[in-house]
N, CA and C atoms of all chains as a GROMACS GRO file, in nm:
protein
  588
    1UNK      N    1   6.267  -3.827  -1.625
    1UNK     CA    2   6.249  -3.972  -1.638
    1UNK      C    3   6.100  -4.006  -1.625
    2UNK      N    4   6.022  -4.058  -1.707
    2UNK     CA    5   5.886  -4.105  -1.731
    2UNK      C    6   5.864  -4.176  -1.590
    3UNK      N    7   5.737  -4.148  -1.598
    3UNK     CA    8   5.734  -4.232  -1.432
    3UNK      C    9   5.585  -4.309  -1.508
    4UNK      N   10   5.574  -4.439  -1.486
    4UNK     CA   11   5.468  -4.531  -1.491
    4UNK      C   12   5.366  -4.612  -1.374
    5UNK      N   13   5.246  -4.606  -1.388
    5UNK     CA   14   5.179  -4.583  -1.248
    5UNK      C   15   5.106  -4.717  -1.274
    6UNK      N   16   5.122  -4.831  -1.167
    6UNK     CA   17   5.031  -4.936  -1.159
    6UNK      C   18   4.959  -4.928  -1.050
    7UNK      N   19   4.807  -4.946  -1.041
    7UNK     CA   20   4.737  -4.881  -0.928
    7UNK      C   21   4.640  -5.032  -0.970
    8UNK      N   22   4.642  -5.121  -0.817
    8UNK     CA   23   4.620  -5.213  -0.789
    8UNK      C   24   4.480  -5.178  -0.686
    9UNK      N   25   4.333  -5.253  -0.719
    9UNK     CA   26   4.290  -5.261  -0.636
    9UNK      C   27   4.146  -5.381  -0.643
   10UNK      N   28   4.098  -5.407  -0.500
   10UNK     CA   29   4.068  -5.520  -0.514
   10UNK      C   30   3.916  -5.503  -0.584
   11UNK      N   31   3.915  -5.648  -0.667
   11UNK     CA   32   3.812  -5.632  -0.774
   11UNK      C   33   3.669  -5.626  -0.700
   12UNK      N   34   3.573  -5.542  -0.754
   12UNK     CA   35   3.408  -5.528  -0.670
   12UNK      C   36   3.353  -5.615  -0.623
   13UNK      N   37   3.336  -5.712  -0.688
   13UNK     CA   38   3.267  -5.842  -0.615
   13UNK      C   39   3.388  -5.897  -0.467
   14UNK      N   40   3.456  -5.813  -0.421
   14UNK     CA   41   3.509  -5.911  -0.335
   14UNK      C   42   3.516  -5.806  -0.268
   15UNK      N   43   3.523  -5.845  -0.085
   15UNK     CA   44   3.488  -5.776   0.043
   15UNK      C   45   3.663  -5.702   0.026
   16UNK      N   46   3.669  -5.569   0.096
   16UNK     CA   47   3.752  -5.510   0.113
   16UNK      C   48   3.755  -5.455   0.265
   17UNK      N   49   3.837  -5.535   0.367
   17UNK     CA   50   3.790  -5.473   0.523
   17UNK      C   51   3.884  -5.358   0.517
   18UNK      N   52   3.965  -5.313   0.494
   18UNK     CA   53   4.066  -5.228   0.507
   18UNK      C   54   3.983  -5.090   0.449
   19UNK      N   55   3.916  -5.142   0.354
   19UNK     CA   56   3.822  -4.998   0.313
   19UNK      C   57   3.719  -4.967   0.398
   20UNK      N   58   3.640  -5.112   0.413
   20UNK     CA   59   3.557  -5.073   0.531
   20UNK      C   60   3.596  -5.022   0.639
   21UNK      N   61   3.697  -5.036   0.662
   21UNK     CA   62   3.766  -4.967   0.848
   21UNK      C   63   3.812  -4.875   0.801
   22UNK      N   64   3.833  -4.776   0.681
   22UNK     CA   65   3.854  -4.634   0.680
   22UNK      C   66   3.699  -4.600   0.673
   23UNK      N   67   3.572  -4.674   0.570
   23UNK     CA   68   3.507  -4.621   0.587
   23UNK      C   69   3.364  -4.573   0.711
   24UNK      N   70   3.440  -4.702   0.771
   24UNK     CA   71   3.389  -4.670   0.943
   24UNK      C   72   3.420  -4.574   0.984
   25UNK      N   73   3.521  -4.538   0.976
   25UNK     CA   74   3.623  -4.460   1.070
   25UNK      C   75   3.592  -4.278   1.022
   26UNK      N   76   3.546  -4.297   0.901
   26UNK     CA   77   3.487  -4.178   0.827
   26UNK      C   78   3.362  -4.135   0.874
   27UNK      N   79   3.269  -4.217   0.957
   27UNK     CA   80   3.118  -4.239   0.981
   27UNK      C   81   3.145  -4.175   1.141
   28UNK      N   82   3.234  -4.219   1.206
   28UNK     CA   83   3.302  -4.156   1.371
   28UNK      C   84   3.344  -4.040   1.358
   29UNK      N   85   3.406  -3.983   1.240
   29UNK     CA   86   3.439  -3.878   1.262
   29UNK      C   87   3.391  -3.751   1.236
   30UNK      N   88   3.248  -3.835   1.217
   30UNK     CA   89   3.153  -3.713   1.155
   30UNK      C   90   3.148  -3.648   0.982
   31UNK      N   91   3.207  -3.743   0.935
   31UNK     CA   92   3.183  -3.713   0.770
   31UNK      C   93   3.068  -3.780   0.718
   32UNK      N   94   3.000  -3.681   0.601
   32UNK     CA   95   2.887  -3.747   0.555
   32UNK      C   96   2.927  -3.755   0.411
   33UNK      N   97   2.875  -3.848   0.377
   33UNK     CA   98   2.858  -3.801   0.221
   33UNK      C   99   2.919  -3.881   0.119
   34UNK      N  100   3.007  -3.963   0.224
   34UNK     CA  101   3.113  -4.087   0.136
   34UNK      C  102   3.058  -4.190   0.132
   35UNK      N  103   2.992  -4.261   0.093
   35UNK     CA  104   2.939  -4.390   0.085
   35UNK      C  105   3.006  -4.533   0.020
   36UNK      N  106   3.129  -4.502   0.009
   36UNK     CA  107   3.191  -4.631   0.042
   36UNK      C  108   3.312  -4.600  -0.005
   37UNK      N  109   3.450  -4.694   0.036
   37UNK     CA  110   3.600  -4.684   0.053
   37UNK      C  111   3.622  -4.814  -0.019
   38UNK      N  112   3.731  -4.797  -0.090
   38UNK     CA  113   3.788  -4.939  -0.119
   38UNK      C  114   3.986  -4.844  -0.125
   39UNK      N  115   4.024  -5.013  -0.032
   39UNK     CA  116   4.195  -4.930  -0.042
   39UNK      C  117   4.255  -5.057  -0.131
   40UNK      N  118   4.342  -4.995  -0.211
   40UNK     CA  119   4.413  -5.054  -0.291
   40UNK      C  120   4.574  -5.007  -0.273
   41UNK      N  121   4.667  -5.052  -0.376
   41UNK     CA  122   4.740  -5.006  -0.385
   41UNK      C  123   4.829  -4.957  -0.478
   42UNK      N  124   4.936  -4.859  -0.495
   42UNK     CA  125   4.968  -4.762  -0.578
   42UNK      C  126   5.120  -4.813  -0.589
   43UNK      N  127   5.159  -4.839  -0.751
   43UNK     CA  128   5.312  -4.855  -0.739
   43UNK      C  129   5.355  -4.748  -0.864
   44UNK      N  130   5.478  -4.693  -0.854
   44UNK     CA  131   5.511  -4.584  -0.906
   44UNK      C  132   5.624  -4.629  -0.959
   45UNK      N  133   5.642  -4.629  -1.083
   45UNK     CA  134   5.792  -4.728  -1.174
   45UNK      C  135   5.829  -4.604  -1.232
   46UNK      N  136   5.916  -4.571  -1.226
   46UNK     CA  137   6.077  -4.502  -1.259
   46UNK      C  138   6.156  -4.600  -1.400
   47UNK      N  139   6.115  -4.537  -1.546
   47UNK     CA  140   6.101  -4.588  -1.630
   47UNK      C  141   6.239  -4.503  -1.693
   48UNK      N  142   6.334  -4.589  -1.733
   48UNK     CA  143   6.482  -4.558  -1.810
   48UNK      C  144   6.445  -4.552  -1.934
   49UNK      N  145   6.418  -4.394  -2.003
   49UNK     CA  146   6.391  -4.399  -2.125
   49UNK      C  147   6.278  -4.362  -2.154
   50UNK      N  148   6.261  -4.422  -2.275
   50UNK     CA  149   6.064  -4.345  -2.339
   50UNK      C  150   6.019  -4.498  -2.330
   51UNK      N  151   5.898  -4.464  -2.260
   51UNK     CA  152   5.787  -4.546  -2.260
   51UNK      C  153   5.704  -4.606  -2.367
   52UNK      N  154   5.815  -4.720  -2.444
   52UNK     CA  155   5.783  -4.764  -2.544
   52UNK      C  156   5.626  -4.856  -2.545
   53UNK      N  157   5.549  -4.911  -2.635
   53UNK     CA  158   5.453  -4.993  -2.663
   53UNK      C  159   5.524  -5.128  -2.570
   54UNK      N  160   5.624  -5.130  -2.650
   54UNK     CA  161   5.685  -5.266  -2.578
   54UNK      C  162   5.727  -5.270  -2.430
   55UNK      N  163   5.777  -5.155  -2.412
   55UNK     CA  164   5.784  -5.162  -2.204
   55UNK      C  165   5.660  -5.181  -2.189
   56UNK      N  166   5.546  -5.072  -2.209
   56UNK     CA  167   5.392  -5.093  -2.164
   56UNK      C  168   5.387  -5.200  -2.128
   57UNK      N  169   5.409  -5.308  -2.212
   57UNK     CA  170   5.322  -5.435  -2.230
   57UNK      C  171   5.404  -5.520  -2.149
   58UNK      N  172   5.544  -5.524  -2.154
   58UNK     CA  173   5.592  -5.560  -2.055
   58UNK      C  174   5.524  -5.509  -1.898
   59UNK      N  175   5.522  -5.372  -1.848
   59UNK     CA  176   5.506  -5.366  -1.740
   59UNK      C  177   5.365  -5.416  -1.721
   60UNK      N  178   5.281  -5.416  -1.843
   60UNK     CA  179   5.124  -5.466  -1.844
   60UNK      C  180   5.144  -5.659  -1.736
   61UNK      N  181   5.271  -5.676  -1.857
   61UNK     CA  182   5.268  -5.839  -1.776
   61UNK      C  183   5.328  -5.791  -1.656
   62UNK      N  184   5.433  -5.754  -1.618
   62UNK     CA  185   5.428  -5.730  -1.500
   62UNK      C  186   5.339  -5.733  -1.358
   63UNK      N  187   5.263  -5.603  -1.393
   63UNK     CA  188   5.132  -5.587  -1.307
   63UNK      C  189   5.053  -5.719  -1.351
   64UNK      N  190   5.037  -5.784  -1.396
   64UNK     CA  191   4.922  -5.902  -1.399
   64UNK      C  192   4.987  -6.004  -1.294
   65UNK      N  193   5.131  -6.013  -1.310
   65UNK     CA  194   5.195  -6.166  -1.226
   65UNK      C  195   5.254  -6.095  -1.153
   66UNK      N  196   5.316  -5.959  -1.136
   66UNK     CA  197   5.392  -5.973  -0.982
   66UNK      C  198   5.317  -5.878  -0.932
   67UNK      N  199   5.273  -5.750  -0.925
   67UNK     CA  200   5.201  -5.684  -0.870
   67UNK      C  201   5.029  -5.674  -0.819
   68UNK      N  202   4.976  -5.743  -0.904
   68UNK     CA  203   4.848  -5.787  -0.849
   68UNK      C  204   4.842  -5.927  -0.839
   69UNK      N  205   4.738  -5.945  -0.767
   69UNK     CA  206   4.659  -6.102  -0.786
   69UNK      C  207   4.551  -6.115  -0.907
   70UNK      N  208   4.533  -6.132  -0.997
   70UNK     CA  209   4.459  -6.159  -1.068
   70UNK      C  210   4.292  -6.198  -1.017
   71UNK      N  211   4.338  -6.323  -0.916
   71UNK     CA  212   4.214  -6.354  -0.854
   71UNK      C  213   4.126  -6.286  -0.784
   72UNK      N  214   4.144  -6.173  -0.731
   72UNK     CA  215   4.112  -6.115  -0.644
   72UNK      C  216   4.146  -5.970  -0.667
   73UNK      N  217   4.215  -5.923  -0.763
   73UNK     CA  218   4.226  -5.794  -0.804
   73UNK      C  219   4.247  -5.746  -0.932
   74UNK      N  220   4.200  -5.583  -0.962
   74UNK     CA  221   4.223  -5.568  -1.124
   74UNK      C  222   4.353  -5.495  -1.098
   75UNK      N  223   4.388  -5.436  -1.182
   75UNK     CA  224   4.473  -5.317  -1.223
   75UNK      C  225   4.496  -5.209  -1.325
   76UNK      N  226   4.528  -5.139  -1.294
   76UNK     CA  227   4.558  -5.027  -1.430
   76UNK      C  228   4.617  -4.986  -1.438
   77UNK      N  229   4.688  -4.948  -1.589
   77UNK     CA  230   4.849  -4.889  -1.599
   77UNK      C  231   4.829  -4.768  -1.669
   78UNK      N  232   4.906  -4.675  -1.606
   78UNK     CA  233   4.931  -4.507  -1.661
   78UNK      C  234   5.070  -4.439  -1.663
   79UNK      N  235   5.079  -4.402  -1.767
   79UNK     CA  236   5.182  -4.299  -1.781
   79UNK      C  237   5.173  -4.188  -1.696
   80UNK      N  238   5.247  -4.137  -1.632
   80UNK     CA  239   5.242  -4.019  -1.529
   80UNK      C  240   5.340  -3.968  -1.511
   81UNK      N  241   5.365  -3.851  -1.617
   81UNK     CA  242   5.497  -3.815  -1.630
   81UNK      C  243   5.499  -3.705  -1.507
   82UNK      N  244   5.384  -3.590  -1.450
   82UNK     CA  245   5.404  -3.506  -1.368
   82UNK      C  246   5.361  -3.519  -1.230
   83UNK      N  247   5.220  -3.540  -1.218
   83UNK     CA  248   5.163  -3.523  -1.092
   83UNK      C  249   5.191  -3.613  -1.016
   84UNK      N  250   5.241  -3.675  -0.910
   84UNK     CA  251   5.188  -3.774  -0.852
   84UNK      C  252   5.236  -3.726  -0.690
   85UNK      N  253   5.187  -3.802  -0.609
   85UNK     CA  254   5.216  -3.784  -0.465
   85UNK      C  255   5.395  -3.766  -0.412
   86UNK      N  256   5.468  -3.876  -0.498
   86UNK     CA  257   5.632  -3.841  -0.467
   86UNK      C  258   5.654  -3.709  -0.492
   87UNK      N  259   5.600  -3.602  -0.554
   87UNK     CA  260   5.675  -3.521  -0.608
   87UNK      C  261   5.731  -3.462  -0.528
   88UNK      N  262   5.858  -3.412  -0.593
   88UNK     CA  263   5.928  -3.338  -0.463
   88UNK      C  264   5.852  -3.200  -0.409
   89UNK      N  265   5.826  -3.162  -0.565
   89UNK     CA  266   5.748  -2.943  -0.530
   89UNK      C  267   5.622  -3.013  -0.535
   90UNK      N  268   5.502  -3.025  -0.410
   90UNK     CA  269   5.369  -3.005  -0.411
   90UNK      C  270   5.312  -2.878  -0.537
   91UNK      N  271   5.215  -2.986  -0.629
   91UNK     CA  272   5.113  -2.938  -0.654
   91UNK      C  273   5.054  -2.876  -0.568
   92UNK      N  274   4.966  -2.852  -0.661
   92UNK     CA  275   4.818  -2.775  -0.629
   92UNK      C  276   4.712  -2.876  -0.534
   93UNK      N  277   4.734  -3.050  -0.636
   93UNK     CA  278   4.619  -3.097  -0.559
   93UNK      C  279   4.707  -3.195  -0.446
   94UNK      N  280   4.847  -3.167  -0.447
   94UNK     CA  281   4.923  -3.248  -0.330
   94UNK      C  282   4.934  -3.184  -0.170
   95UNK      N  283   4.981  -3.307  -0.072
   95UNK     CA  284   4.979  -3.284   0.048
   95UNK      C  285   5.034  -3.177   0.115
   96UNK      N  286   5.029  -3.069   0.021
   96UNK     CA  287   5.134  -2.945   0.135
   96UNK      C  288   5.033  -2.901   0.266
   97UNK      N  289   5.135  -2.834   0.341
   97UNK     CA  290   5.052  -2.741   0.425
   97UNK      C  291   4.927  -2.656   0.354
   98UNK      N  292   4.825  -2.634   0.438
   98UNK     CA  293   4.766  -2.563   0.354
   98UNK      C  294   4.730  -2.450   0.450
   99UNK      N  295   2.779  -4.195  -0.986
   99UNK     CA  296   2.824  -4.143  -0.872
   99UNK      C  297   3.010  -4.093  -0.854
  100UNK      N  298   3.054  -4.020  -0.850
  100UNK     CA  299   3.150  -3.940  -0.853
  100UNK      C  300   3.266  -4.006  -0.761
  101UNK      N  301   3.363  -4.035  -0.831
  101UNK     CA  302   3.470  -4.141  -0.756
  101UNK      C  303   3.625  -4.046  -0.753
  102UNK      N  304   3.645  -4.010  -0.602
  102UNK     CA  305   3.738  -3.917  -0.592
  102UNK      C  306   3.859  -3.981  -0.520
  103UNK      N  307   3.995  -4.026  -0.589
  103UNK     CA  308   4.069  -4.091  -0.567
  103UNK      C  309   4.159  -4.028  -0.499
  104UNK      N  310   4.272  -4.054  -0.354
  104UNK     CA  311   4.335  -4.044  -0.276
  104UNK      C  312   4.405  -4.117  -0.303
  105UNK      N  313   4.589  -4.067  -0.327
  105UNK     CA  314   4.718  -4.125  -0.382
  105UNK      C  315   4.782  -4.098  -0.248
  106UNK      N  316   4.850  -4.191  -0.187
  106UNK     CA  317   4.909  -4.203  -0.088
  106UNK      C  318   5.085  -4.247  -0.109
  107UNK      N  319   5.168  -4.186  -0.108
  107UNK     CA  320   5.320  -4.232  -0.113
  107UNK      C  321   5.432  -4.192  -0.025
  108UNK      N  322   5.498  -4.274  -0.020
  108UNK     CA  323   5.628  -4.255   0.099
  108UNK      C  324   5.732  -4.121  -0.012
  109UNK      N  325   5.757  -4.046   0.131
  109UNK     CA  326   5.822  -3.926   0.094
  109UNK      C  327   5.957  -3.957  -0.001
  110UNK      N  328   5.994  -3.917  -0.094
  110UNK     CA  329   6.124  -3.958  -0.147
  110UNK      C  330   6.225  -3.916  -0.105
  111UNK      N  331   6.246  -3.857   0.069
  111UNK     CA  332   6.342  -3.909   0.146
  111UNK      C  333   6.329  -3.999   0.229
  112UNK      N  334   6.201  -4.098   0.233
  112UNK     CA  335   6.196  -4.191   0.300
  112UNK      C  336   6.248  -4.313   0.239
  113UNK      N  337   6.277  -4.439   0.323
  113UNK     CA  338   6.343  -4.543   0.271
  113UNK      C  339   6.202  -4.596   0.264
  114UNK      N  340   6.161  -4.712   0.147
  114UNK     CA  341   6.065  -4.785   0.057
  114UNK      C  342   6.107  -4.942   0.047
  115UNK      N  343   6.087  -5.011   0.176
  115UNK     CA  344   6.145  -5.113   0.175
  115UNK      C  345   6.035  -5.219   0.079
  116UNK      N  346   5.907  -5.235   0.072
  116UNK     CA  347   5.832  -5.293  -0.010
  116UNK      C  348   5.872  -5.272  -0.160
  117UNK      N  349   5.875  -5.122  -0.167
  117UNK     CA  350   5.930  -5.086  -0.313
  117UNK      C  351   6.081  -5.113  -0.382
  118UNK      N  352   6.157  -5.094  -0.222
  118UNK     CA  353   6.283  -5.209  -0.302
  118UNK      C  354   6.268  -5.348  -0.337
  119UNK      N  355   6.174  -5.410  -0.277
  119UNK     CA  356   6.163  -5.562  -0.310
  119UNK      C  357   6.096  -5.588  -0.398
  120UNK      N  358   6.002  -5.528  -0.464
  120UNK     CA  359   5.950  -5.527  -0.590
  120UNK      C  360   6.080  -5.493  -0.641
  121UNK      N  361   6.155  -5.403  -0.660
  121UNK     CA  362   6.215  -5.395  -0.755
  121UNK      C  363   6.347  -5.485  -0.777
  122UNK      N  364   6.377  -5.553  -0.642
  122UNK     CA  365   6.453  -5.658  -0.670
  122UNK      C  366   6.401  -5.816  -0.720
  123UNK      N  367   6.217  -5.771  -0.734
  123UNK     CA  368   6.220  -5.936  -0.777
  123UNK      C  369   6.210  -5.867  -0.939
  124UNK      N  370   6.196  -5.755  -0.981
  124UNK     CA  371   6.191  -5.740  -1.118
  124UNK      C  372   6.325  -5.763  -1.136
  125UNK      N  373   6.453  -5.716  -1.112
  125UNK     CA  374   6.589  -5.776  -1.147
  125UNK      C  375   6.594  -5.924  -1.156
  126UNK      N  376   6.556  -6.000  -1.101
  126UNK     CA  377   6.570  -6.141  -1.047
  126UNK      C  378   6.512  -6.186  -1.186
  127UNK      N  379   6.365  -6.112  -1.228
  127UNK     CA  380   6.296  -6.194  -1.339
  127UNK      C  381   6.338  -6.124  -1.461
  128UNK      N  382   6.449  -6.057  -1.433
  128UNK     CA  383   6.527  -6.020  -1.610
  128UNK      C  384   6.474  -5.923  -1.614
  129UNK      N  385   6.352  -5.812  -1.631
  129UNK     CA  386   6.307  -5.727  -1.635
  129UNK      C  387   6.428  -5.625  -1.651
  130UNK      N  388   6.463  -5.533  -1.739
  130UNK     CA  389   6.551  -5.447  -1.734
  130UNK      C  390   6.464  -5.264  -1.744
  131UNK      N  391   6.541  -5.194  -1.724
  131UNK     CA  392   6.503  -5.058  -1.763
  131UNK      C  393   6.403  -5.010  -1.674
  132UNK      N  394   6.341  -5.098  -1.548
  132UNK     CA  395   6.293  -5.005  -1.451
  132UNK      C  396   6.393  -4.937  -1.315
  133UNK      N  397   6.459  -4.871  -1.330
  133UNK     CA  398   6.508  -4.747  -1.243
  133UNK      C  399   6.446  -4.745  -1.094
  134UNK      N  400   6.360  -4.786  -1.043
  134UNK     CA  401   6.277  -4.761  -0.915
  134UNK      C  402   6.149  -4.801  -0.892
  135UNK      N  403   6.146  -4.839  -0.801
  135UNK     CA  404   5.992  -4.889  -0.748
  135UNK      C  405   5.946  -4.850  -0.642
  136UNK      N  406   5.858  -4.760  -0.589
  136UNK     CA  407   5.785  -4.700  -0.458
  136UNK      C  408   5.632  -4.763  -0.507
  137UNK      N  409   5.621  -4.796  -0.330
  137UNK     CA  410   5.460  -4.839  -0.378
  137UNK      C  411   5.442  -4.720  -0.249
  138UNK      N  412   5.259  -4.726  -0.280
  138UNK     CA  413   5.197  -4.650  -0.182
  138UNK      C  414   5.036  -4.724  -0.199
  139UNK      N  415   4.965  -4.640  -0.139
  139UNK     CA  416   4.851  -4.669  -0.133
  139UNK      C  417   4.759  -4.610  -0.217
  140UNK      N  418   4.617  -4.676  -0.242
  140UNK     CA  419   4.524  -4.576  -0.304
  140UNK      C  420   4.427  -4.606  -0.268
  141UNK      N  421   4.311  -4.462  -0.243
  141UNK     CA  422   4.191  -4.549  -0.162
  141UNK      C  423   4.098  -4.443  -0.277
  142UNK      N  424   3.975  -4.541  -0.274
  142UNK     CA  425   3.855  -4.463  -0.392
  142UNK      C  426   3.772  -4.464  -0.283
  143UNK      N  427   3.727  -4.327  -0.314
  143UNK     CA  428   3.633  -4.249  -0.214
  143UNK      C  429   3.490  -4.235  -0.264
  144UNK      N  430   3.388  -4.334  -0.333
  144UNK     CA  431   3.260  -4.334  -0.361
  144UNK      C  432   3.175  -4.162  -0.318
  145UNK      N  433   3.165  -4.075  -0.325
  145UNK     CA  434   3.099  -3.966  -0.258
  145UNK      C  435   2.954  -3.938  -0.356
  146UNK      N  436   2.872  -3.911  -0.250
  146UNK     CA  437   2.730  -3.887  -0.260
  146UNK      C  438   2.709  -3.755  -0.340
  147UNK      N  439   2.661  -3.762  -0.447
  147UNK     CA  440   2.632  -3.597  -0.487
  147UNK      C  441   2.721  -3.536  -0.558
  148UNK      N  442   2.720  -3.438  -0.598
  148UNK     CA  443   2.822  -3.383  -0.657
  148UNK      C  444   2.954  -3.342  -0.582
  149UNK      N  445   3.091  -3.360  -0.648
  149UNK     CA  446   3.246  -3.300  -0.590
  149UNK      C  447   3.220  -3.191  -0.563
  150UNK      N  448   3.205  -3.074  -0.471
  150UNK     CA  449   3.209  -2.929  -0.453
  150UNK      C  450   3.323  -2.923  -0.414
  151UNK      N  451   3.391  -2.770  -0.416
  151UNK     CA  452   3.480  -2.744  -0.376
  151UNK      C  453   3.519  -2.788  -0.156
  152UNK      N  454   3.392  -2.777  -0.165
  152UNK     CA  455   3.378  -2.772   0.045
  152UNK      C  456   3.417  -2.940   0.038
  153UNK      N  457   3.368  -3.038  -0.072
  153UNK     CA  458   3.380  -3.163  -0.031
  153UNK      C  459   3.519  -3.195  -0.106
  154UNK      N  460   3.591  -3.132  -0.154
  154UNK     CA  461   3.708  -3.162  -0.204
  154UNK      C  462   3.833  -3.106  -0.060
  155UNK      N  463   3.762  -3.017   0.016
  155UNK     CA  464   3.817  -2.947   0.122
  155UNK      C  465   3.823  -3.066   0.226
  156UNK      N  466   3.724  -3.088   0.232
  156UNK     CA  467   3.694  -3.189   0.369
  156UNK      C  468   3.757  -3.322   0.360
  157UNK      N  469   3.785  -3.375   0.170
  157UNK     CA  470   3.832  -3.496   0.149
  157UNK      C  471   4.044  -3.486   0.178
  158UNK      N  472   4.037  -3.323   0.122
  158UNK     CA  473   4.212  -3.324   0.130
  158UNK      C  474   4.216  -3.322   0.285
  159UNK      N  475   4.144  -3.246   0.422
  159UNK     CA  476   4.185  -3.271   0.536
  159UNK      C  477   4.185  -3.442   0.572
  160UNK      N  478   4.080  -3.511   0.530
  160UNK     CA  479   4.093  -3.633   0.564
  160UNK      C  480   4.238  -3.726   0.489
  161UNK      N  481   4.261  -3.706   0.414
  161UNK     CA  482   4.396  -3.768   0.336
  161UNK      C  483   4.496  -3.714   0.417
  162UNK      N  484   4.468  -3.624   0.482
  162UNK     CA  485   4.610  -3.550   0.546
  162UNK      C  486   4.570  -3.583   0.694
  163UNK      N  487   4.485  -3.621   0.716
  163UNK     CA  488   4.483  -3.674   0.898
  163UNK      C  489   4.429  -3.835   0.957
  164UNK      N  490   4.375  -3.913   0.834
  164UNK     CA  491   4.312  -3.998   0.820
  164UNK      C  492   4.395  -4.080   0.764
  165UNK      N  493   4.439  -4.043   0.625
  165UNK     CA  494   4.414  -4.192   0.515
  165UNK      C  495   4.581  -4.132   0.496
  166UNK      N  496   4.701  -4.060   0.538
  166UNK     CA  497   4.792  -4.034   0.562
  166UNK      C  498   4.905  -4.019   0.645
  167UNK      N  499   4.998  -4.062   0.652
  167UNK     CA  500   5.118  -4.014   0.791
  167UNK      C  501   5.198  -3.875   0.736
  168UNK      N  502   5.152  -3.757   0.762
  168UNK     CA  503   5.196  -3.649   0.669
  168UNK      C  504   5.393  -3.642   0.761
  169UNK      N  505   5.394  -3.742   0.822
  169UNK     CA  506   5.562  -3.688   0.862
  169UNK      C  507   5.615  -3.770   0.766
  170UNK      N  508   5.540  -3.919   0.725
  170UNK     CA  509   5.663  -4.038   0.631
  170UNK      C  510   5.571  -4.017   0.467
  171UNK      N  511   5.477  -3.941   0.463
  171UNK     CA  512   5.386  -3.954   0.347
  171UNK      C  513   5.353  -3.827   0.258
  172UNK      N  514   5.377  -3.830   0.166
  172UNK     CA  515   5.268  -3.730   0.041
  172UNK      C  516   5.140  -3.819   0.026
  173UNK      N  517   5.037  -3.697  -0.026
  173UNK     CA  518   4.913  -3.738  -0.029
  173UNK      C  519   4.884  -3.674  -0.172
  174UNK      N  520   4.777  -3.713  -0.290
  174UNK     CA  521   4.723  -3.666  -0.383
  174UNK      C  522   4.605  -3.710  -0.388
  175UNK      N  523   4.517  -3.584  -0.456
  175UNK     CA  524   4.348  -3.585  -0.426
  175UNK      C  525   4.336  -3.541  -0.606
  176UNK      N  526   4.235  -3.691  -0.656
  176UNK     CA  527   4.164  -3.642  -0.726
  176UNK      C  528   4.066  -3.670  -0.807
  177UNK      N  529   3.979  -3.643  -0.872
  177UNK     CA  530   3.864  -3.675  -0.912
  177UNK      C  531   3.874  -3.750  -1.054
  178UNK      N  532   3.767  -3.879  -1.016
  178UNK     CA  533   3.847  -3.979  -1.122
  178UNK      C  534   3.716  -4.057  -1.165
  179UNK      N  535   3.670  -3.951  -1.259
  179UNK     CA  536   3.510  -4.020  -1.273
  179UNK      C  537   3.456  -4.140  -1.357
  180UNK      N  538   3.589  -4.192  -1.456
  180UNK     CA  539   3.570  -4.286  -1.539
  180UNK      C  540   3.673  -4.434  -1.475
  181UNK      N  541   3.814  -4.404  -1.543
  181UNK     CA  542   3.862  -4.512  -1.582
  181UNK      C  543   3.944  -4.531  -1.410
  182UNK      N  544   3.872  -4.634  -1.379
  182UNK     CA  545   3.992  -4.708  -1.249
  182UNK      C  546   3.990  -4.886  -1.269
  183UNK      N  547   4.106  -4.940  -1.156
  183UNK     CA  548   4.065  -5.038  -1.173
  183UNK      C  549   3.988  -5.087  -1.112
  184UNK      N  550   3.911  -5.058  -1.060
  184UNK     CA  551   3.745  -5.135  -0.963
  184UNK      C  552   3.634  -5.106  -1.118
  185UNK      N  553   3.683  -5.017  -1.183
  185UNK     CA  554   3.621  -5.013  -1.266
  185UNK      C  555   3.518  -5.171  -1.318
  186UNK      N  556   3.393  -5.226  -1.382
  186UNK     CA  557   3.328  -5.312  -1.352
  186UNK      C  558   3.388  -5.364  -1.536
  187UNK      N  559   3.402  -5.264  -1.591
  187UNK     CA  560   3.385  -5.336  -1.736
  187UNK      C  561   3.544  -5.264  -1.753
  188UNK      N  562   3.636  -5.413  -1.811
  188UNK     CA  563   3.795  -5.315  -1.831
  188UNK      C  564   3.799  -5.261  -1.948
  189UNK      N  565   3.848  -5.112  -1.968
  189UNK     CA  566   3.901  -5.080  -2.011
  189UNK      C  567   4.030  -5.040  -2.096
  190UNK      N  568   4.101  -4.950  -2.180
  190UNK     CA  569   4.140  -5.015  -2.244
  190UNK      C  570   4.332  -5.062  -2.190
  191UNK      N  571   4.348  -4.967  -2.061
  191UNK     CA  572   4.480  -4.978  -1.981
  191UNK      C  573   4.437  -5.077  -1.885
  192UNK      N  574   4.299  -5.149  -1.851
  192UNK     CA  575   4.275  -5.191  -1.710
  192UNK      C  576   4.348  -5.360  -1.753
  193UNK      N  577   4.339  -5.457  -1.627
  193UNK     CA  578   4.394  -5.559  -1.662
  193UNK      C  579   4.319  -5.704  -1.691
  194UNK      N  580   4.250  -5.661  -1.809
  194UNK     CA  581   4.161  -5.782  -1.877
  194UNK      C  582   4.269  -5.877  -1.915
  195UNK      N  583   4.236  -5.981  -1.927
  195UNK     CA  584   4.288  -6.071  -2.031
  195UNK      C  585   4.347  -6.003  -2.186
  196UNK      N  586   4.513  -6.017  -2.213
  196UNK     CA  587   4.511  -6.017  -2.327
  196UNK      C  588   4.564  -6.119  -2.427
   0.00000   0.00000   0.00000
């Protein structure tokens, strides 16, 4: 089943504290090298079927009115048929033990 | 500057109570043919310099002790040098006006 990825986050010109307090929190723990965080968020749609032009654009409106704010955030939509963090068998670049 | 993205999602034996409610206001607004909704998080990691393998090391421990709950969460790490949505100029999936 096609999986479709809307990944919400807040647009540049506007303050993000939630990034800043990871990227504080990155500066305490002794990491160098990251110079700035922004957290957004990730929705993962479970798509019945082939991922027509016309779902796209549907889920396109979607993500514009129910999943983001417009005012205050962009978004972007992807097809993601394999990798993503749900997966059940860890990838290569997912959270297993290592 | 090199933008290395961290995918954050609830385990798919965890219950997704945000992600059921998205997906019950997509029922509500007629929307048919989405199957599931999990949200998670995503955080963009700005890093100084080039991705090395040591800083791709240091970024998956932090997703897995930091920017993760590895008992309710999967984590995905990866390098995302063009198209996001913080992106400044949208692109052609991002969410401009159409």
């Amino acid at each position: 089943m096609p999986r479709v990825v809307v990944s919400v986050m807040p647009k540049p010109e506007i303050l993000d504290p939630q990034g800043k307090a990871v990227h504080g929190a990155l500066a305490r723990l002794g990491v160098t090298g990251v110079t700035d965080v922004r957290q957004g968020k990730r929705f993962e749609l479970e798509v019945d079927g082939e991922v027509t032009d016309s779902r796209l654009a549907e889920i396109h409106d979607l993500a514009e009115r129910l999943l983001s704010n417009p005012v205050i955030e962009n978004y972007a939509v992807s097809v993601d048929p394999v990798e993503t963090p749900s997966a059940a068998e860890p990838a290569a670049t997912t959270g297993a033990p290592r």
